[in-house]
C-alpha positions in Angstrom: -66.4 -68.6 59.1 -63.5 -67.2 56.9 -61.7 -69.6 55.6 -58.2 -69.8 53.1 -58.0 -72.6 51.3 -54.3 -73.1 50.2 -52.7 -75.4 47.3 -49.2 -75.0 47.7 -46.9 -76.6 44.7 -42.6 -76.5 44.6 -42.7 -73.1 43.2 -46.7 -71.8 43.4 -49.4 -70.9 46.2 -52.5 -70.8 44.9 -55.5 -69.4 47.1 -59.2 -69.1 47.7 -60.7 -66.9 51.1 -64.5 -68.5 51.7 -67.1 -66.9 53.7 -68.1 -70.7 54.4 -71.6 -69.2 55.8 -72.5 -68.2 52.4 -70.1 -70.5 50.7 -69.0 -67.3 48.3 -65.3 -67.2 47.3 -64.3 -64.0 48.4 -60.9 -63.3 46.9 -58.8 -65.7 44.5 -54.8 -65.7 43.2 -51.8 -67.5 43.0 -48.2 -66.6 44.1 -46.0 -67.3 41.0 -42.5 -68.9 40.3 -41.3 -69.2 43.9 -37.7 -69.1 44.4 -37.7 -68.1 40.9 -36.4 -64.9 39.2 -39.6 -63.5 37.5 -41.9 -64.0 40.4 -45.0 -62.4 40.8 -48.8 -62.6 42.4 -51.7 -62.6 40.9 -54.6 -61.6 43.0 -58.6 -61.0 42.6 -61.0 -59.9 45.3 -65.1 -60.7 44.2 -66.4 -57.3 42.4 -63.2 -55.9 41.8 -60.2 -55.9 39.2 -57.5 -58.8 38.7 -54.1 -57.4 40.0 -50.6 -58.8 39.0 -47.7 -57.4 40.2 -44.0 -58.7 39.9 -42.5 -59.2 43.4 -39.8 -60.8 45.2 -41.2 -64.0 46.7 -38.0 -65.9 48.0 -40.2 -68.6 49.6 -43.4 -70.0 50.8 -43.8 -67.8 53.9 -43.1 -64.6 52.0 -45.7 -65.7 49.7 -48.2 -66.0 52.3 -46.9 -62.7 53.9 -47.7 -61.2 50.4 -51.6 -62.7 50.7 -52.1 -61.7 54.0 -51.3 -58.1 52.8 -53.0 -58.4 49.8 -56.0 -59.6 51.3 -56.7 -56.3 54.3 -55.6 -53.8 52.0 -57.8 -51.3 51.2 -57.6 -51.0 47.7 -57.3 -54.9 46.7 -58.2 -56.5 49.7 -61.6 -57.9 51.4 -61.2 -58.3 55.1 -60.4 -55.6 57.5 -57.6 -57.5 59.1 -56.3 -60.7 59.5 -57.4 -61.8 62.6 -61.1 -62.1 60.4 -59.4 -65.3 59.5 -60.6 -68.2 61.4 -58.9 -71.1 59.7 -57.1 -72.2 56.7 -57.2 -75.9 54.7 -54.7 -77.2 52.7 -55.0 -79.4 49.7 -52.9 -82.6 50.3 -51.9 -84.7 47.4 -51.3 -87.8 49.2 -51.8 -89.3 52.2 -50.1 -92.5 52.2 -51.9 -94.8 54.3 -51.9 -92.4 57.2 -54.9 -90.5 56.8 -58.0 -91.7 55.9 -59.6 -88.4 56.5 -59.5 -84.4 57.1 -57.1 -83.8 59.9 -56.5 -80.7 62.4 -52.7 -79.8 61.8 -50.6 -80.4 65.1 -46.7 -81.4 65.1 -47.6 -84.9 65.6 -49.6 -84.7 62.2 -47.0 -83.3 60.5 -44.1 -86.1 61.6 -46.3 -88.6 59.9 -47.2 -86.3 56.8 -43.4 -86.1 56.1 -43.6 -90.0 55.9 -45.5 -89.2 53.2 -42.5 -88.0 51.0 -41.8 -91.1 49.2 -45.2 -91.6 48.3 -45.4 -87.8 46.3 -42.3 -86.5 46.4 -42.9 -83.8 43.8 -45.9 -82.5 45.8 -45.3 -83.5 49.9 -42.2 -81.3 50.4 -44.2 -78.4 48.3 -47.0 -78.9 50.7 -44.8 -78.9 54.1 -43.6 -75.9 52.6 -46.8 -74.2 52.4 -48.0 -75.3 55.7 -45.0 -73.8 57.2 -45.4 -70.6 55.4 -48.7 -69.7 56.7 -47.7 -71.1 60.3 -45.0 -68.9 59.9 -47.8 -65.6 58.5 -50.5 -66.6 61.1 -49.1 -68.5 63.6 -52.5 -68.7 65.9 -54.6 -69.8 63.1 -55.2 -74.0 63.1 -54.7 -75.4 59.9 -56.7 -78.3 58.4 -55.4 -80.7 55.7 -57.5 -82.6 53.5 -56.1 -85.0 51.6 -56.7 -86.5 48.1 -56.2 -89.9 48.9 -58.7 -90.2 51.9 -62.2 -91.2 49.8 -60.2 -93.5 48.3 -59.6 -94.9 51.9 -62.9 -96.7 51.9 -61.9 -99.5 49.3 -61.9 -103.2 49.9 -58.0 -105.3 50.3 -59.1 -107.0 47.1 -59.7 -103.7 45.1 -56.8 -101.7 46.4 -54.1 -104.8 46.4 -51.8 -105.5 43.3 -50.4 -108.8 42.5 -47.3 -108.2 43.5 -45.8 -110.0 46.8 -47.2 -109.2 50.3 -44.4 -108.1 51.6 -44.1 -105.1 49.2 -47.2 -104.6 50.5 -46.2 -104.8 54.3 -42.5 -103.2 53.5 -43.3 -100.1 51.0 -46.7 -99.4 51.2 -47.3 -100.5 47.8 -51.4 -100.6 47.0 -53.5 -98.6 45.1 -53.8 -95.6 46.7 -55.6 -93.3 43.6 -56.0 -89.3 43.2 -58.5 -86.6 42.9 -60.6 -88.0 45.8 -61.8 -84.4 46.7 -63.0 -84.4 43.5 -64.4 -87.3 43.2 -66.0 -87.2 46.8 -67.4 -83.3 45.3 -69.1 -84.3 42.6 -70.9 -87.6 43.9 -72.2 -85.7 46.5 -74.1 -83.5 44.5 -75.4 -86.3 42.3 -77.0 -87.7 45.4 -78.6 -84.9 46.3 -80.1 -84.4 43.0 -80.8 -88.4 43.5 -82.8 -87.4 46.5 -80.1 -86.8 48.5 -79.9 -90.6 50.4 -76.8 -92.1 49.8 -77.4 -95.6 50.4 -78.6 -98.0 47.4 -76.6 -95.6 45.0 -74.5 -96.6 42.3 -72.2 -94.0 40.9 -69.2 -93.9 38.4 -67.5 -90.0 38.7 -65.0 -89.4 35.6 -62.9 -87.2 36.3 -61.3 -86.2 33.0 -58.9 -83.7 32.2 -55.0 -83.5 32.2 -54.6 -85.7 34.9 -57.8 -88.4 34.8 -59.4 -91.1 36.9 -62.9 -92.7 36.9 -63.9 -93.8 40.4 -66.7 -96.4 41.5 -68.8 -95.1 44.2 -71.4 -97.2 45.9 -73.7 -95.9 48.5 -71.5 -93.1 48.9 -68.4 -94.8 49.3 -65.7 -95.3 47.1 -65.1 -99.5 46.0 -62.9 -98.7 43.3 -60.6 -96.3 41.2 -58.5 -96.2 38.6 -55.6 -93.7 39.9 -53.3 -96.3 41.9 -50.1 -96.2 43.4 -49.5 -92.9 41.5 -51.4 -90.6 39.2 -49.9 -93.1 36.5 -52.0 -96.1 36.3 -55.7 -95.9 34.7 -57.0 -94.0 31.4 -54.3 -91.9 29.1 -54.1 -88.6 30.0 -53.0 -85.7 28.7 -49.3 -86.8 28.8 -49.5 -89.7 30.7 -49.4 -93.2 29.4 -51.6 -94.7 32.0 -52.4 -98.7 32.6 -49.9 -100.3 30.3 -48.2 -104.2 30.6 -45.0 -103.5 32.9 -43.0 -105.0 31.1 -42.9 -102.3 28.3 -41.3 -100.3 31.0 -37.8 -102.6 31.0 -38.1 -103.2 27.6 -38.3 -99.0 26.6 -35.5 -98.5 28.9 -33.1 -100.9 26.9 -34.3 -99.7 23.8 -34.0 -96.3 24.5 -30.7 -96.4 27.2 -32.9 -94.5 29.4 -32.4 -94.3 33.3 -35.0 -95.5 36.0 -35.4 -91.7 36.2 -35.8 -90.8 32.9 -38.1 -93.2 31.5 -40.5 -92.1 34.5 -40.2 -89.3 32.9 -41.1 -90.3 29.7 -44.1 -92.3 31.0 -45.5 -89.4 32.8 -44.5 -86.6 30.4 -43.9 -87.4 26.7 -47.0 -90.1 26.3 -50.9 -90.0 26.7 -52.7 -88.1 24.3 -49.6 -85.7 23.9 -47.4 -88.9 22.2 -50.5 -90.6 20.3 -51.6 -87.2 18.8 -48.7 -85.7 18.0 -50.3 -81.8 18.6 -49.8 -81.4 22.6 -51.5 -82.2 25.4 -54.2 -79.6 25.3 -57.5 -81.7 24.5 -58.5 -78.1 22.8 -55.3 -78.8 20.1 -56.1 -82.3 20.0 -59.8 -82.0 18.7 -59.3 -79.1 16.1 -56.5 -81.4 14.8 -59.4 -83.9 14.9 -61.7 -81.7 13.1 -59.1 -80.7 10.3 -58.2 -84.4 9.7 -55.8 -85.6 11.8 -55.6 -88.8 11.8 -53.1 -89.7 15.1 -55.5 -86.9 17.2 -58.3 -88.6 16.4 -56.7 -91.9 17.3 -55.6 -90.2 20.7 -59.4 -89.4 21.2 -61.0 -92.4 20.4 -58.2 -94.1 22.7 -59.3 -92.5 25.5 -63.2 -92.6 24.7 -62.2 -96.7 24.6 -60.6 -96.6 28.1 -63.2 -94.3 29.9 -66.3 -96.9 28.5 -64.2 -99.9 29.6 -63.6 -98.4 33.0 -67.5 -97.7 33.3 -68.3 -101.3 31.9 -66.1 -102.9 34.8 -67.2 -100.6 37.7 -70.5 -101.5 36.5 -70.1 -104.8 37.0 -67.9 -104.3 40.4 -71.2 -102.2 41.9 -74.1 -105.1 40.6 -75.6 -101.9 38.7 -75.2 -98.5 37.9 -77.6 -95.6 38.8 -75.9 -92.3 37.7 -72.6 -91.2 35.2 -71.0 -87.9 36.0 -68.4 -85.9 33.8 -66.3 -83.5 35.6 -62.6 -81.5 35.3 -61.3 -79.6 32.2 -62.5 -81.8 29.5 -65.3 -83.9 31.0 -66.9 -80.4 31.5 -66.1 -79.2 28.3 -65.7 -81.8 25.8 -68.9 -82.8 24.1 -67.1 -85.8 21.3 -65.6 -87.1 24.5 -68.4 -87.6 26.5 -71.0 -88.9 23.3 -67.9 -91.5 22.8 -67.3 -92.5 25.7 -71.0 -93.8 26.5 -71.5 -95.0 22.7 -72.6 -98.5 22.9 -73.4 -98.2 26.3 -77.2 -98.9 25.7 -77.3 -102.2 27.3 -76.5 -100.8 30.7 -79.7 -98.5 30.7 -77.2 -95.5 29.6 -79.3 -93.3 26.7 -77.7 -90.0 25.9 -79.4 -87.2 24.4 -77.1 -85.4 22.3 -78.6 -82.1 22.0 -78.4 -81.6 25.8 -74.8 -82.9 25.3 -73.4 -79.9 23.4 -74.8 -77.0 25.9 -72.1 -74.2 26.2 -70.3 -73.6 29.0 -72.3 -74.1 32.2 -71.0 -73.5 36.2 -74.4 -75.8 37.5 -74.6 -79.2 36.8 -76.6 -80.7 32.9 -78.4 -83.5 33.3 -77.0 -85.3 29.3 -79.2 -88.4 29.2 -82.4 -88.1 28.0 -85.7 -88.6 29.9 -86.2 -92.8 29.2 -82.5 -93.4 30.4 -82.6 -95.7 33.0 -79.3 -94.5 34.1 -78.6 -90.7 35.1 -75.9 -89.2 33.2 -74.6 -85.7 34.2 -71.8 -83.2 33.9 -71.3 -81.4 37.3 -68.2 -78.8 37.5 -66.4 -79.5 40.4 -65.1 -77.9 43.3 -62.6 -79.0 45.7 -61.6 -76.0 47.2 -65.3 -75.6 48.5 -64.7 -79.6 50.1 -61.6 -78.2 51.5 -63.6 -74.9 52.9 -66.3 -77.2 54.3 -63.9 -79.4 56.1 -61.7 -76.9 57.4 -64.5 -75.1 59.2 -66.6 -78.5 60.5 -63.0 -79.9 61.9 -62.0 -76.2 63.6 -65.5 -75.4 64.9 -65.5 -79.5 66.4 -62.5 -78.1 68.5 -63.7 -74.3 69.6 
């Protein structure tokens, strides 16, 4: 089956076409500044050249006007027309307490995904809008979302509950709903099946580390725990988010500082993490060679984190009765070798024994197994792949109702 796999943002459409048979992406881009002068798409079909041409893309069904012609033409394209397109999957951000799993899009689905506006509001109406633009493109092709939040769905009332009064709880919504579940849900997957493939009696902690972080407890294939909650605030820094912090700092900044509700959730989210600590950006690439050349505050920012991501592990430990495997995934946990060594320094008593020459392989798209052979606990770095998740569940839900 051909499937698109769509990511919509407020002003962006990114894409990948799957031949979910062979599980090959078949063409890749992304529809630039939306609704924005300077517009443009970027496109790349598997064995040929990367395009980018400016063009007028008023909104989200023009963008997905633009793939559609993109992807049958002769010269850039890879299908032959666009009836060869059997389905398409959107990535959802959020799913409120809705949807606890992939869903087939009908109108009913979408009255309840708008609910879901308070909960992301930067991302929902971005989403609605992508979902209408290829409804609008292809209007006889079903449509699949997959949501984010839905592994996280699987958590116990006492892990996903704050202290906070139950009728906040029963009013708003407000729980711990975390992020980057496709991720997470990825990447767990394939350390069972290089466990043997059985999930049950497994013990996994996924870290998914990169701008935007979160560490998630997985037991028998399930998640129990995460670190994301109501929003993509709370857990480890990140790259210029503050993460887990007393909430009382928050009152406290704003009289200090005179700042607005909505500024200082700006500041929390945007001008903090290892961006604020560090002093050199956000970019863990500008944060280490400031490390390297003696910088004191980016190496504070790194150790920081390293701190948080072996606390996290220590406590899911604990939360699981054991731990079986360690995986490193996203922008840095692929790439950064200091982070991962750090992170899992002192870690020994858990069974958690790292060899450091596999550590610091170059780049890799297959998962390295880091520990070393005596480790009682695994310790991998898998890349991840949530368009593939998206891909797979679009074509098991739409070939469930053929």
């Amino acid at each position: 089956m051909k499937v698109l796999v769509v990511n919509a943002g407020s002003s962006s459409l990114k894409y990948q076409l799957f031949d979910t048979e062979s599980e090959a992406v078949l063409a890749k881009g992304n529809c630039e500044r939306i609704g924005i002068d300077g517009s443009r798409i970027i496109h790349k079909t598997s064995g040929k050249e990367e395009i980018s041409r400016p063009a007028d893309i008023p909104n989200h069904s023009v963008a997905m006007e633009l793939v559609v012609e993109m992807l049958v033409d002769g010269d850039t394209g890879c299908i032959g027309s666009v009836d060869e397109i059997e389905a398409i999957g959107h990535r959802v951000v959020h799913g409120g307490p809705y949807f606890a799993e992939s869903v087939l899009l009908t109108d009913e689905v979408l009255a309840v995904l708008e609910k879901c506006n308070s909960y992301a509001p930067l991302h929902t109406p971005a989403h609605i809008m992508g979902i209408k633009g290829c409804k609008a493109a292809m209007p006889e092709v079903p449509e699949v979302l997959v949501f984010d939040t839905a592994f996280h769905q699987t958590m116990e009332q006492k892990a996903y509950m704050y202290g906070v009064s139950y009728d906040m709880y029963e009013d708003y919504g407000i729980r711990r709903y975390g992020a980057h579940g496709t991720s997470h849900r990825y990447v767990s997957g394939e350390m069972i099946n290089i466990m043997g493939g059985k999930a049950e009696g497994t013990k996994i902690i996924t870290c998914h580390i990169g701008n935007g972080s979160s560490i998630t407890a997985i037991k028998d294939g399930r998640c129990v725990d995460t670190s994301m909650g109501f929003t993509p605030l709370d857990g480890i820094m990140m790259g210029t988010r503050c993460g887990a912090i007393d909430p009382a700092i928050v009152p406290f900044i704003m009289d200090k500082k005179g700042f607005s509700p909505a500024e200082a959730e700006t500041y929390l989210n945007k001008k903090c993490g290892l961006d604020g600590i560090g002093g050199v950006g956000s970019d863990s690439r500008d944060v280490e060679r400031a490390m390297r050349e003696g910088n004191e505050r980016a190496k504070l920012a790194f150790d920081m984190l390293c701190y948080q991501i072996k606390k996290f592990i220590g406590s899911y430990s604990a939360a699981m009765g054991g731990l079986d495997a360690i995986v490193f995934t996203a922008g840095i946990g692929e790439h950064t070798p200091y982070i991962r060594e750090n992170s899992l320094a002192g870690l020994e008593y858990l069974g958690v024994k790292l060899d450091k020459e596999r550590n610091t392989f170059g780049h890799s798209n297959t998962p390295v197994k880091l520990s070393s052979d005596d480790s009682r606990v695994l310790v991998y770095m898998i890349p991840t792949n949530e368009e593939l998740v998206i891909a797979r569940d679009t074509a098991k839900i739409v070939s469930e109702t053929k």
